[in-house]
C-alpha positions as CSV (number, residue, x, y, z in Angstrom):
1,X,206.7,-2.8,-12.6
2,X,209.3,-2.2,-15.7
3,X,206.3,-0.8,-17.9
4,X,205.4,1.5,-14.8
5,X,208.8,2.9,-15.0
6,X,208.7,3.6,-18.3
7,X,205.3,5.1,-17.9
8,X,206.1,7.2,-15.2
9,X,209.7,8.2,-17.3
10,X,208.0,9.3,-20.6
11,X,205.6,11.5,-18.7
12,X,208.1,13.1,-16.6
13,X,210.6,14.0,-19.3
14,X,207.6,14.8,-22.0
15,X,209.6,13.0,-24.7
16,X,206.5,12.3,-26.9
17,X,205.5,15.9,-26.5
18,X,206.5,18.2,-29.4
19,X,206.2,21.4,-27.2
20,X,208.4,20.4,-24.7
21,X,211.1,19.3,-26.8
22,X,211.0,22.6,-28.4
23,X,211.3,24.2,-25.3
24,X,214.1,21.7,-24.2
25,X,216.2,22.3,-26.7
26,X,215.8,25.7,-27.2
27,X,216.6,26.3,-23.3
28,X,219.7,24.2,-23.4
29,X,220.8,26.0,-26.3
30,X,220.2,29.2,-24.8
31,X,222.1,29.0,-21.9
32,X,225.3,27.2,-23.4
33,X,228.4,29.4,-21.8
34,X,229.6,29.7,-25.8
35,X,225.8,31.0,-26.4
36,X,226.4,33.2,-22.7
37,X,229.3,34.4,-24.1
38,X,228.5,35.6,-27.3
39,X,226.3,37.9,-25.0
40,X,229.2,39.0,-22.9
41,X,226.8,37.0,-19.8
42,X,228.1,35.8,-16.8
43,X,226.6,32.4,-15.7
44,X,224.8,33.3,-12.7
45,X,221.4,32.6,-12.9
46,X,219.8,35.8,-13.9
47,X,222.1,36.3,-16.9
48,X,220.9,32.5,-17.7
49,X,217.5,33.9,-17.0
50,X,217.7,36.8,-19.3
51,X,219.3,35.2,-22.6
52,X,216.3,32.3,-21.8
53,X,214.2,35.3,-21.9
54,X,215.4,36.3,-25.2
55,X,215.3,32.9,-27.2
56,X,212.0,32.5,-25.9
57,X,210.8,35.6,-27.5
58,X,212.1,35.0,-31.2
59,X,209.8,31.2,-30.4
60,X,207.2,32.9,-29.3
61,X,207.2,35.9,-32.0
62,X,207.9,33.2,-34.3
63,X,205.1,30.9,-32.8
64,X,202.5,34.0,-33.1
65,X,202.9,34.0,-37.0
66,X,201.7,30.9,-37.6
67,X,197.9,29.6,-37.2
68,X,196.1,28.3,-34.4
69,X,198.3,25.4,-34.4
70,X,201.2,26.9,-34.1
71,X,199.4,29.2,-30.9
72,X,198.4,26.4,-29.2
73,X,201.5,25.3,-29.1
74,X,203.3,28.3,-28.0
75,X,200.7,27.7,-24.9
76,X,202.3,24.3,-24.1
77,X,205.8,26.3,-24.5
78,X,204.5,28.3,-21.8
79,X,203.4,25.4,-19.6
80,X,206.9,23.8,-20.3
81,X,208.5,27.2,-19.2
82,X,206.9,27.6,-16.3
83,X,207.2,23.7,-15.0
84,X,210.9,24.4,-15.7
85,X,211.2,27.3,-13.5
86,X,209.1,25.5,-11.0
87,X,211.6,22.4,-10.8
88,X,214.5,25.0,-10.9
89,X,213.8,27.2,-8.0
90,X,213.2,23.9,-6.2
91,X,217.0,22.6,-7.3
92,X,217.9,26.0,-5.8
93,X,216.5,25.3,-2.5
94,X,213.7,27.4,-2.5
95,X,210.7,26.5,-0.2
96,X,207.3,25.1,-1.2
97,X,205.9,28.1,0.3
98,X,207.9,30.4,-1.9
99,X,208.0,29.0,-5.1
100,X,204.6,30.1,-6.8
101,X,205.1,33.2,-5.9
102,X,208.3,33.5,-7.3
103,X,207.5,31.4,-10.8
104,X,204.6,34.6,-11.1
105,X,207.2,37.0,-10.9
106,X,209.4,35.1,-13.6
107,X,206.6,34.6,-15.7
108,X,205.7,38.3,-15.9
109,X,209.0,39.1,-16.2
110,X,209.2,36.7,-19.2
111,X,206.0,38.4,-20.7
112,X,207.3,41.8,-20.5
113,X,210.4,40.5,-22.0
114,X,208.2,39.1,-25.0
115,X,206.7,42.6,-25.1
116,X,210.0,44.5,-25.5
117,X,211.5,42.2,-27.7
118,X,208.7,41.6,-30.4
119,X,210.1,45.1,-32.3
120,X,213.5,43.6,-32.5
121,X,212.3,40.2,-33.6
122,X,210.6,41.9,-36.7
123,X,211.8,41.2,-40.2
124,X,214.2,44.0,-41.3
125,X,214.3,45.9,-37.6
126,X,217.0,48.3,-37.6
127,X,220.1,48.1,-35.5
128,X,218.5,50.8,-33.2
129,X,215.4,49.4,-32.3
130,X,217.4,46.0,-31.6
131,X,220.2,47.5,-29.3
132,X,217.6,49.2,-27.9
133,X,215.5,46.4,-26.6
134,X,219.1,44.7,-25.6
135,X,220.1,47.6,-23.3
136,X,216.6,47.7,-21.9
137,X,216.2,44.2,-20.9
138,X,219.7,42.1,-21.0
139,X,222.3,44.9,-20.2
140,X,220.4,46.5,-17.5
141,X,221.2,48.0,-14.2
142,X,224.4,50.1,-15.1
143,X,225.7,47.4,-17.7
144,X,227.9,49.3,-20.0
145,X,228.6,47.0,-23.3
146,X,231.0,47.9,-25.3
147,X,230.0,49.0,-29.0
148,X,231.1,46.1,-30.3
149,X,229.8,43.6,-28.1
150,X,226.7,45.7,-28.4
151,X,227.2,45.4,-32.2
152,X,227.9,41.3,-32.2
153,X,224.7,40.8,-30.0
154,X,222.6,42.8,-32.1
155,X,224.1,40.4,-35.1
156,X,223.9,37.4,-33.1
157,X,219.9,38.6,-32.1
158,X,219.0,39.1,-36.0
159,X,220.3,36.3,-37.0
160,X,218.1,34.3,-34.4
161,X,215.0,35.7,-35.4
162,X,215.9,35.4,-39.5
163,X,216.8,31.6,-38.4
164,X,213.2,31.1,-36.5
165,X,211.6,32.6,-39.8
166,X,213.0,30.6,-42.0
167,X,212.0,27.3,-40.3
168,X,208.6,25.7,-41.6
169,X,205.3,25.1,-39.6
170,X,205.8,21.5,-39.6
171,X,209.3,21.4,-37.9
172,X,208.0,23.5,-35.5
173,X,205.1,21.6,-34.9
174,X,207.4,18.3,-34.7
175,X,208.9,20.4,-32.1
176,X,211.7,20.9,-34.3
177,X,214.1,24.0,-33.3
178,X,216.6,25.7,-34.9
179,X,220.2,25.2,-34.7
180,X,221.8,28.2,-32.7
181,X,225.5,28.8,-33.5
182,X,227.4,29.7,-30.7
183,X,230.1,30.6,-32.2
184,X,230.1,33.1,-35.1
């Protein structure tokens, strides 16, 4: 019964899986409150949602550079993503019924956040184009960020993407991820 257990626990939590420790540790990073608040967001889920959003763009864009490795494995990042949001609506008390439907919606939400991000994640993007994708997609819906949070986001955003760069295939593909400062 005790090796059933332990069966069952290492293919629940995907410890021996590099993809979803990558995506583990790169959620929880994501939505510290110090990491929250270096984006001036709240911790209500969406804000949670959208600075998820964001780190998992610079992985992805990052992910995309490599070789077919490293894109196979931004596949199982997806998978991990989306069994996340599964489990989480559920802890939220959303229905059975309800809860593809509304992992879809996050999913493409999360691909066109990908999309409008992948100019800012670009080696030597200019403050424009990265403020620009921030007050698109995080400060949305009448947010009005000051300039200079506007200006330590846009810091905080380059500096992922320069940190994602910089780490080697084979951390990532040990499901290595990068250590996000929270505070700057």
């Amino acid at each position: 019964m005790r090796r059933l257990r332990q069966w069952w626990a290492r293919r629940v939590s995907h410890s021996d899986d590099p993809a979803w420790r990558l995506y583990r540790e790169v959620a929880v990073a994501a939505v510290a409150p110090a990491r929250l608040a270096k984006f001036d967001m709240s911790n209500e889920p969406e804000d949670k949602y959208e600075c998820l959003a964001l780190h998992l763009a610079a992985v992805w864009h990052r992910l995309d550079q490599g070789d077919d490795a490293l894109r196979r494995m931004r596949r199982h990042v997806t998978s991990a993503f989306v069994a996340d949001m599964d489990a989480s609506l559920r802890d939220m008390g959303a229905g059975d019924l309800g809860v593809g439907k509304r992992v879809k919606a996050l999913t493409e939400r999360l691909y066109g956040r990908l999309a409008a991000y992948a100019p800012a994640l670009e080696e030597g993007a200019g403050a424009e184009i990265v403020e620009a994708a921030l007050l698109r997609n995080m400060y949305k819906e009448g947010a009005d960020p000051s300039a200079e949070q506007l200006a330590t986001a846009r810091v905080a955003v380059t500096d992922l993407a320069a940190a994602w760069r910089a780490l080697p295939d084979s951390a990532l593909l040990a499901g290595e991820a990068i250590q996000i400062e929270s505070e700057r």
